[in-house]
C-alpha positions as CSV (number, residue, x, y, z in Angstrom):
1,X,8.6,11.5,-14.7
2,X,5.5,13.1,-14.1
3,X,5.6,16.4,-11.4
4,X,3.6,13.8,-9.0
5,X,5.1,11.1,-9.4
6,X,8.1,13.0,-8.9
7,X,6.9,14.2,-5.7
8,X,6.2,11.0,-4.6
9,X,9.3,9.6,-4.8
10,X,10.6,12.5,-3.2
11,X,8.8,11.7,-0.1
12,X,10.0,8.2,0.3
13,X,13.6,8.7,-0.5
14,X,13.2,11.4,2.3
15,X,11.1,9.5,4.4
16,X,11.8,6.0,3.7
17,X,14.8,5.7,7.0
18,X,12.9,8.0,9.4
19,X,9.3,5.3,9.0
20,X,12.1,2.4,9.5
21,X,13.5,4.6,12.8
22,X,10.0,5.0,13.4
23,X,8.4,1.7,13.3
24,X,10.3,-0.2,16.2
25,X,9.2,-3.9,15.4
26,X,7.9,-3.2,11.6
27,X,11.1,-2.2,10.4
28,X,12.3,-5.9,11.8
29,X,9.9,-7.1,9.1
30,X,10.6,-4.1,6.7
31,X,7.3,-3.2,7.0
32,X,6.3,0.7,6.3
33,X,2.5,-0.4,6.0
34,X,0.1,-0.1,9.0
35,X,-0.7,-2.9,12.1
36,X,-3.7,-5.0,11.5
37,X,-4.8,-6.6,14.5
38,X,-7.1,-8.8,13.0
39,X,-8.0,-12.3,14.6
40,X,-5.3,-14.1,16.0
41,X,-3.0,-11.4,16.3
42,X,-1.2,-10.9,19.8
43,X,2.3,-9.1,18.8
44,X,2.9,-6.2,17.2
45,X,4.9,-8.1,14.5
46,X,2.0,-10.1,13.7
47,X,0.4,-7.2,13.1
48,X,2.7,-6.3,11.0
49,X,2.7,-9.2,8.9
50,X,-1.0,-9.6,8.9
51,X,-1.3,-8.3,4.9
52,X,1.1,-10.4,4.4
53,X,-0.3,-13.1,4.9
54,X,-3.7,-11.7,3.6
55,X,-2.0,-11.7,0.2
56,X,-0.8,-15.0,0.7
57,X,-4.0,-16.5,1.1
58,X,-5.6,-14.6,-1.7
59,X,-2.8,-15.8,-4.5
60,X,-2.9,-19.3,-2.9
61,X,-6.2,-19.3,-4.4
62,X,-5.7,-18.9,-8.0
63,X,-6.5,-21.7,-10.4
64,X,-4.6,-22.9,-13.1
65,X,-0.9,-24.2,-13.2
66,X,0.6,-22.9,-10.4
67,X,1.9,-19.8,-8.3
68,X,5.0,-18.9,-10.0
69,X,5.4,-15.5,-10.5
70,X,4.1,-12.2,-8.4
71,X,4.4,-8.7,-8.9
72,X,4.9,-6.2,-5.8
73,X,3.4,-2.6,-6.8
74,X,4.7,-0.1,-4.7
75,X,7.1,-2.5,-2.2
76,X,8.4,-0.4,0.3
77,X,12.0,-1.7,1.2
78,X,11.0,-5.5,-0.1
79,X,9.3,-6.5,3.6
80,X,6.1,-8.3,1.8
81,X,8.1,-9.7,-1.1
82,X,10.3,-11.2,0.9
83,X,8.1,-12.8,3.5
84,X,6.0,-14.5,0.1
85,X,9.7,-15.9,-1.7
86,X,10.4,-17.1,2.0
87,X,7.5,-18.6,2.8
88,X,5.6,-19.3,-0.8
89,X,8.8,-20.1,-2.9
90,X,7.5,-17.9,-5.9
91,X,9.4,-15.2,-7.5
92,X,8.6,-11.7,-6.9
93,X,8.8,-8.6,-8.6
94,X,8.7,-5.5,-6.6
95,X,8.2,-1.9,-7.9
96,X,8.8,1.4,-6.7
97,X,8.7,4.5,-7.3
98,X,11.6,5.8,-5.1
99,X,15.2,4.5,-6.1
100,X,16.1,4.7,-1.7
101,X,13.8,1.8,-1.5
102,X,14.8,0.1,-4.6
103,X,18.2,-0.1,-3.1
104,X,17.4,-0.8,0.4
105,X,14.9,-3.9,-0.9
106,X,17.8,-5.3,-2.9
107,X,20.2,-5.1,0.0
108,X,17.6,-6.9,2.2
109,X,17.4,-9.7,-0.4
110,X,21.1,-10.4,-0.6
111,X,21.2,-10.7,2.3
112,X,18.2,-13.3,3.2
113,X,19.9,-15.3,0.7
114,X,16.9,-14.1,-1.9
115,X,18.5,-12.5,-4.5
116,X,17.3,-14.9,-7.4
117,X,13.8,-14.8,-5.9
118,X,13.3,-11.5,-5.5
119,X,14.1,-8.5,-8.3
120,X,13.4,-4.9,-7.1
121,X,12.4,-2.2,-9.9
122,X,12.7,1.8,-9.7
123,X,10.0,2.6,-11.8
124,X,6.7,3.9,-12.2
125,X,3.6,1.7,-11.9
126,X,1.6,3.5,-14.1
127,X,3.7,3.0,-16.8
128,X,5.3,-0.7,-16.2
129,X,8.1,-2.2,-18.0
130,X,7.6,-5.3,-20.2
131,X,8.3,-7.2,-17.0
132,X,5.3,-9.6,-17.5
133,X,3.1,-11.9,-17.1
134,X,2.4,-12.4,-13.4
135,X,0.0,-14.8,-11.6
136,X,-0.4,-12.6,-9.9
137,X,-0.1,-8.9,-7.7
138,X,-0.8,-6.7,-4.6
139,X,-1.0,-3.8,-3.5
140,X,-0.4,-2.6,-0.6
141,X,-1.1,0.8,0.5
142,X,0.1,2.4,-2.4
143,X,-3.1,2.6,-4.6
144,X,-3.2,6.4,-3.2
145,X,-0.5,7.4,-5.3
146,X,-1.8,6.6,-8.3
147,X,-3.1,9.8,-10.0
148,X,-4.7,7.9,-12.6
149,X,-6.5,4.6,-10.9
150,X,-7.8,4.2,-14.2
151,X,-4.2,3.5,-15.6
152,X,-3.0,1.4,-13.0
153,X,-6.0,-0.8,-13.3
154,X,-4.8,-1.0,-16.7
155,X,-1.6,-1.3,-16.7
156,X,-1.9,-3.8,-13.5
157,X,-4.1,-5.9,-16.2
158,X,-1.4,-6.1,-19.0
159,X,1.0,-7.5,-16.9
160,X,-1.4,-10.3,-15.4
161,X,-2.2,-13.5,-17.3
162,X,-5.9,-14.4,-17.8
163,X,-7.3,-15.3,-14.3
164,X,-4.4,-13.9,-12.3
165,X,-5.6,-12.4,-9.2
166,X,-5.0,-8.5,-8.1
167,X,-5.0,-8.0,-4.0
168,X,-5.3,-4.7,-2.6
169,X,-5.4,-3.1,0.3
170,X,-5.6,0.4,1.0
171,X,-7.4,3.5,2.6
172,X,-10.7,4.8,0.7
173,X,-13.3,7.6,1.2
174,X,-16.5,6.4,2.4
175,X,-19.6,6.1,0.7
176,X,-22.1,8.0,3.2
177,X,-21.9,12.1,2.9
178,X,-19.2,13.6,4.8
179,X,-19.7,16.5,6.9
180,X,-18.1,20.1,5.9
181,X,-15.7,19.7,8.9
182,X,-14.1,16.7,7.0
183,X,-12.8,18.7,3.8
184,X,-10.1,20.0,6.4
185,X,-8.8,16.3,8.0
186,X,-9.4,14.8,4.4
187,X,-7.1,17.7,2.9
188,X,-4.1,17.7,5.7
189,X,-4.4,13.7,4.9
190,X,-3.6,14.2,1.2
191,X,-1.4,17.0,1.5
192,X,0.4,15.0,4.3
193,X,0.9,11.5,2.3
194,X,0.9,12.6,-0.8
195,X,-2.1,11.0,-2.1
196,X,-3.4,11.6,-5.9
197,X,-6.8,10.2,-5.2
198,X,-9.1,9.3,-2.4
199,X,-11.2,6.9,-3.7
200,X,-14.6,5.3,-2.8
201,X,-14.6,1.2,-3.0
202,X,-17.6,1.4,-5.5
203,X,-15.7,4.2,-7.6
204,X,-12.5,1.5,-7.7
205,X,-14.4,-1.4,-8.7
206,X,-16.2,0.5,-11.5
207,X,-12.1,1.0,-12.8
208,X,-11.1,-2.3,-12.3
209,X,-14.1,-3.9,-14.0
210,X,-13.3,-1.2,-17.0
211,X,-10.0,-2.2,-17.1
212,X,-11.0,-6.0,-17.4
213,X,-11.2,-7.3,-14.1
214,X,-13.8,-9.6,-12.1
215,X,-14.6,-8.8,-8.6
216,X,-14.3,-11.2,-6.1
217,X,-13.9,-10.0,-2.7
218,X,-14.3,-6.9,-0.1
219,X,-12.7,-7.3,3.5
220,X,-13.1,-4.3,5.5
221,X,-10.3,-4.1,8.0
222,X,-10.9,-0.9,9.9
223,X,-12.3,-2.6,13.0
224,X,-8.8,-4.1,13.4
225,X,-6.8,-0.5,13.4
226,X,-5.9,0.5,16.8
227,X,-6.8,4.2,16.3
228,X,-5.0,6.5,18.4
229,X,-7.0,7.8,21.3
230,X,-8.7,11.0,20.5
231,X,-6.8,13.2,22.6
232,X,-4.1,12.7,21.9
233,X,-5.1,13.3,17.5
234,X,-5.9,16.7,19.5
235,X,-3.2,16.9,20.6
236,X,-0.9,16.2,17.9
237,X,-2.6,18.4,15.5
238,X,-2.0,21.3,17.4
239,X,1.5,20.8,17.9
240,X,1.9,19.9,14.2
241,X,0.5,23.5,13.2
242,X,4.0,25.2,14.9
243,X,6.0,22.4,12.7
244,X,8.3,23.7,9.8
245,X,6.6,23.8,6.5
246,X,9.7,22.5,5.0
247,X,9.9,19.4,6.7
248,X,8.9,16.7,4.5
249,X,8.5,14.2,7.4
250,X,6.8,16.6,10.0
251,X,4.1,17.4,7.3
252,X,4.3,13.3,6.6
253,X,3.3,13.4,10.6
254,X,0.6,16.1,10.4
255,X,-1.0,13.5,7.3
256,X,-1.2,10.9,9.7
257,X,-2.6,12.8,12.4
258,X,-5.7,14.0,10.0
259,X,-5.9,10.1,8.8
260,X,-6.2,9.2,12.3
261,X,-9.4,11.7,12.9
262,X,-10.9,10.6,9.4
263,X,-10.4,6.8,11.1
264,X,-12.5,8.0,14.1
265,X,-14.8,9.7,12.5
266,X,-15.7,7.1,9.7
267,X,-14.5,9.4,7.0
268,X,-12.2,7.0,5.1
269,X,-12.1,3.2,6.2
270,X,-9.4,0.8,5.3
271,X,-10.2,-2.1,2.8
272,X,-8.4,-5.1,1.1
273,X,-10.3,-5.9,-2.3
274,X,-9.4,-9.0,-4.3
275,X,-9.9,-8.8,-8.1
276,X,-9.3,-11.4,-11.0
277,X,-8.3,-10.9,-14.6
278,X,-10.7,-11.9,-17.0
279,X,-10.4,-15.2,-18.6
């Protein structure tokens, strides 16, 4: 496994229980992504579930001969492809990167009675198993990790059958000029989450289109983050500075602090894109 990679799975097998201990009501849901409180939502489980139902709606819309099979890239602990096999009745595939989660997701299928529905890989998702064709795929906050976008777009189009849709959604580096103040936030941000690229939304399209994909959609969702109040990102990011370097989950904290300012500030906004496969 690549050094990355390898780092990244680090950080969720490390991480993975702390987020859950972390999360109050998203680790009902199994959900290690971040609150949408788009339209409708009053609770913060709805928030919770809002991509969820995002993807649902997208992969509803694919033509042909049915939803059957869907294909989870980067699943957390299984919270998404659950809530689909529950609700949706496909099948779902769900790959990740750290083997903690692999085993967590399959323990959470058991026992909602959706072990046939739901399979859950270790594996990387730049280099996918022969584990195809899907209708279709998501995801969901894990696009960061990819050190080659251009491979996952590939790799994410091999698996796909012609016009099977790709949903993700994701934080990505603004198009407008960023000040020199931002190289600091945007850093601590990477460094913090681990992320291999920081992407605009025109720079991803221009991969996915290489790649062989048609895009259909752009919903910005930044307006429905509840950013945390600015003092208190002051705040934080001075107390962070005394934290251990060692700590893989203090310096996961001090990455979400810096994402928090780069929020505010319009640095990076938070998008869900929609592609299809070429016919």
């Amino acid at each position: 496994m690549p050094e990355l990679s390898s780092s990244v799975a680090e950080y969720y097998d490390r991480n993975t229980r702390p987020f859950l201990n972390f999360f109050g009501s998203g680790a009902e849901v199994a959900a290690i992504h971040r609150q949408i409180w788009g339209p409708g939502v009053k609770t913060e489980r709805e928030a919770f579930e809002f991509l969820n139902q995002l993807v649902a709606n997208e992969v509803l819309g694919i033509k042909g001969e049915g939803l059957g099979r869907v294909l989870d890239l980067g699943c957390g602990i299984g919270g998404t492809a659950t809530w689909l096999a529950q609700r949706l009745g496909v099948t779902v595939t769900g790959l990740t990167i750290s083997a903690v989660q692999a085993k967590l997701a399959t323990e959470r299928a058991r026992k909602l009675g959706l072990a046939e529905r739901c399979e859950f890989v270790h594996g990387d998702f730049l280099d996918l198993p022969n584990i195809g064709p899907f209708e279709a795929a998501y995801a969901i906050e894990s696009f960061i990790h990819a050190e080659s976008p251009a491979r996952f777009f590939t790799e994410a189009a091999r698996v796909l059958r012609p016009g099977g849709r790709l949903v993700m959604c994701d934080d990505f580096l603004t198009e407008k000029p960023t000040p020199p103040e931002a190289k600091r936030w945007l850093n601590l941000f990477q460094s913090g989450w681990h992320v291999a690229n920081l992407n605009t939304v025109t720079a991803a399209q221009k991969q996915a289109e290489a790649a062989g994909f048609r895009f259909l959609t752009d919903r910005p969702l930044s307006p429905y983050l509840r950013p945390v109040p600015e003092w208190a990102v002051n705040l934080g990011a001075a107390l962070l500075n005394f934290t251990p370097q060692s700590s893989k989950y203090w310096l996961s904290l001090r990455g979400s602090t810096a994402l928090q300012k780069c929020i505010r500030e319009g640095w990076t906004e938070y998008h869900a894109l929609v592609w299809e496969r070429e016919q």
